[in-house]
C-alpha positions in Angstrom: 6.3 11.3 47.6 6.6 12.6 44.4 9.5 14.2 42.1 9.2 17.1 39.9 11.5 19.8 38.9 11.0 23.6 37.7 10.8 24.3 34.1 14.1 26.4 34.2 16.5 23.6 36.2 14.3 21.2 33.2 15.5 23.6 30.3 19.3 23.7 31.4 19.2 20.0 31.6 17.8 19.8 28.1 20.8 22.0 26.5 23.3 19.9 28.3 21.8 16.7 27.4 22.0 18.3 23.6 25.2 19.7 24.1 26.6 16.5 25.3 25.8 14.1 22.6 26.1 16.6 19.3 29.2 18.6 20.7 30.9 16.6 23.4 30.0 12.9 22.4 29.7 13.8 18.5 31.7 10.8 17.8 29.9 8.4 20.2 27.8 5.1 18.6 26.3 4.2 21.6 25.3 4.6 25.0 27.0 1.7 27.2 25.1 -1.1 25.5 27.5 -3.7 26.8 27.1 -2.4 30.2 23.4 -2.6 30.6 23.7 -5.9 28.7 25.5 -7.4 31.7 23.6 -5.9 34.4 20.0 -7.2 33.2 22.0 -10.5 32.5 21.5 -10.6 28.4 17.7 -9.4 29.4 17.3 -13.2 29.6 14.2 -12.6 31.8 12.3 -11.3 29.4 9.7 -14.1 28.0 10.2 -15.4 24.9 7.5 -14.8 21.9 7.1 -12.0 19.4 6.6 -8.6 20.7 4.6 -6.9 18.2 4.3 -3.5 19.6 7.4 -1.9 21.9 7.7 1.7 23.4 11.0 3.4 24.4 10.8 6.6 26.3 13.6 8.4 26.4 15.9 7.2 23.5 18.5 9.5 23.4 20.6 9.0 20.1 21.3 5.2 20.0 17.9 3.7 22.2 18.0 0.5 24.4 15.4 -1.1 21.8 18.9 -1.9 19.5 20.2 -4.1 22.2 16.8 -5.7 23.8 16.3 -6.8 20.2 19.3 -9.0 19.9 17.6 -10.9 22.9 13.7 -10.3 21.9 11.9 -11.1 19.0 10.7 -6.8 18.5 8.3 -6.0 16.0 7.2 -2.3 15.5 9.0 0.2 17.7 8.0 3.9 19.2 10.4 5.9 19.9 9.9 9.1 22.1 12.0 11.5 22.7 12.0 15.2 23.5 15.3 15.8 21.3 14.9 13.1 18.9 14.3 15.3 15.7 17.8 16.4 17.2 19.5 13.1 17.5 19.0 12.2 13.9 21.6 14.5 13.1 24.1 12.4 14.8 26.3 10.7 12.8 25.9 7.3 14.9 22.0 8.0 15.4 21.1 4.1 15.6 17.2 4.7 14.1 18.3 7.8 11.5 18.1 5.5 8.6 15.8 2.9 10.5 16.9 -0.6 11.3 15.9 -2.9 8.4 14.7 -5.4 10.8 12.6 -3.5 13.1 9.9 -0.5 12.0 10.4 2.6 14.1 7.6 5.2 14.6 9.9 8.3 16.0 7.6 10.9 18.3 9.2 14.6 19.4 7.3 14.5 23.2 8.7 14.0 26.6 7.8 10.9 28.6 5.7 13.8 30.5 3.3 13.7 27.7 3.0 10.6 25.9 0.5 7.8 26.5 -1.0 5.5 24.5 -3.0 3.5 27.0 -2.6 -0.4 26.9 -1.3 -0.3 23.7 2.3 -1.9 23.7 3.5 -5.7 24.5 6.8 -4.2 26.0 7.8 -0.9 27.4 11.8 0.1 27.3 13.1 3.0 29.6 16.3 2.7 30.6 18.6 5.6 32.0 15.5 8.2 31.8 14.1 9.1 34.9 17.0 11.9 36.4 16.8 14.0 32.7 13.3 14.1 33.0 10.8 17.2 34.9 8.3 14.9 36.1 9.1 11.5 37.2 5.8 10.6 38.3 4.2 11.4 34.7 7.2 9.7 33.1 6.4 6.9 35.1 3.2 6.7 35.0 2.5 6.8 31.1 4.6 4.2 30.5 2.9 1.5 32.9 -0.2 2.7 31.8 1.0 2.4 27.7 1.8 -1.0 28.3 -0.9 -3.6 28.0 -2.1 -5.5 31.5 0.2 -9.0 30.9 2.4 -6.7 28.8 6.6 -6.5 30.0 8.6 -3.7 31.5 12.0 -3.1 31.0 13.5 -0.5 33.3 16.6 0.9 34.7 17.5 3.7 36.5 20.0 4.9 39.5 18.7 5.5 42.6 20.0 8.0 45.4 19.4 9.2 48.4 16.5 11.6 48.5 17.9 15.5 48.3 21.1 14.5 46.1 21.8 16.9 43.3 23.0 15.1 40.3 23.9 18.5 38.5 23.0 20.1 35.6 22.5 17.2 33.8 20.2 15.1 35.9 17.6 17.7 37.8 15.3 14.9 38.9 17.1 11.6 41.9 14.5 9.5 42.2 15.1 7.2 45.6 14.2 3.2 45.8 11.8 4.1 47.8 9.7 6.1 45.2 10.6 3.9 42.9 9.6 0.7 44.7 6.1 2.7 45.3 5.6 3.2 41.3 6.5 -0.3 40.6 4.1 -2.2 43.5 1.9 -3.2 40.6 4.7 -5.0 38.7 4.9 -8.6 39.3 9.1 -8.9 39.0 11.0 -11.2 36.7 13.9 -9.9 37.5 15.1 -7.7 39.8 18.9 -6.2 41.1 19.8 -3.3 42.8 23.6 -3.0 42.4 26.1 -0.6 44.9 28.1 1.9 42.5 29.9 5.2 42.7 29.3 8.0 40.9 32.6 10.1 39.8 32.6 12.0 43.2 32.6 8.9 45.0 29.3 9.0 46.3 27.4 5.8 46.1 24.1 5.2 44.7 22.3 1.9 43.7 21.6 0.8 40.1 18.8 -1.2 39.6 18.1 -3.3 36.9 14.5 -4.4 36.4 12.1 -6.5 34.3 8.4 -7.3 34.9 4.7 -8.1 34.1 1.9 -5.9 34.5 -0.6 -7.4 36.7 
């Protein structure tokens, strides 16, 4: 099983992924922080130490790195985003001016692109997978940019397979794929919850943090 979708369903979900946080959510600083904070329980499960190296795919305007942080000892951060020369424009842009306590390296690529092969102590990608045109890539580059001991952070919801999220979110990866990409993680932590999305159709959310074997 794989997921993939065609450039042009790709390109309309990148102009309403633009269009939603400079037009829509202009006045937004943040992207439900709190929330994701609860559901990977304060990201407790993440082993203490420094982290000298982390990677975020998939940023968006605010990143997950902001939050992990408060629960991690982060060193040096990269950022990668496709839109992120984008994002600084927004006023609440969480790495515009850079957070004094944390370096940030900030890359223009998709996840589809970007690997850096056993390079980072941690690897952040939370909320990525259904904006993305490749999952698999996505995916893939980010185990394989994380050191072999290194720590994964990821979360994503998880439908049935065929569901169309909308313009939005071309790409619905199942548990079952995503279970598959993840059979090499050795799991610190790991919750699927039951939720609804705003048609009422239900989906699972799953919150997960492990060690690359």
């Amino acid at each position: 099983m794989s997921i993939k979708t065609p450039d042009d369903k790709w390109n309309v979900a990148q102009e309403y992924e633009l269009n939603c946080w400079m037009n829509e959510c202009s006045n937004s600083v943040g992207d439900r922080d709190e929330y994701y904070i609860e559901v990977f329980s304060q990201y407790a499960a993440i082993p203490g130490g420094t982290y000298s190296k982390t990677l975020e795919i998939g940023c968006g305007p605010f990143t997950k790195s902001r939050a992990v942080s408060n629960f991690a000892q982060l060193q040096k951060i990269t950022l990668v985003d496709p839109l992120i020369n984008k994002y600084t424009e927004h006023f609440g842009c969480s790495y515009r001016d850079k957070i004094t306590h944390m370096v940030f390296e900030l890359i223009e690529s998709r996840g589809e692109d970007f690997c850096r092969p056993s390079e980072y102590d941690l690897g952040i990608m939370i909320n990525v997978l259904m904006h993305c045109q490749d999952g698999d890539a996505v995916i893939d580059n980010l185990i394989a940019s994380v050191k072999t001991g290194g720590i994964l952070v990821i979360g994503e919801a998880l439908h049935e397979e065929g569901y169309d999220g909308g313009p939005g979110h071309p790409l619905s990866p199942t548990k079952e794929w995503m279970e598959g990409k993840l059979d090499g993680i050795e799991p610190l932590y790991k919750v699927f919850g039951e939720r609804k999305t705003a048609k009422g159709e239900h989906y699972q959310d799953m919150s997960f943090i492990g060690r690359k074997k």
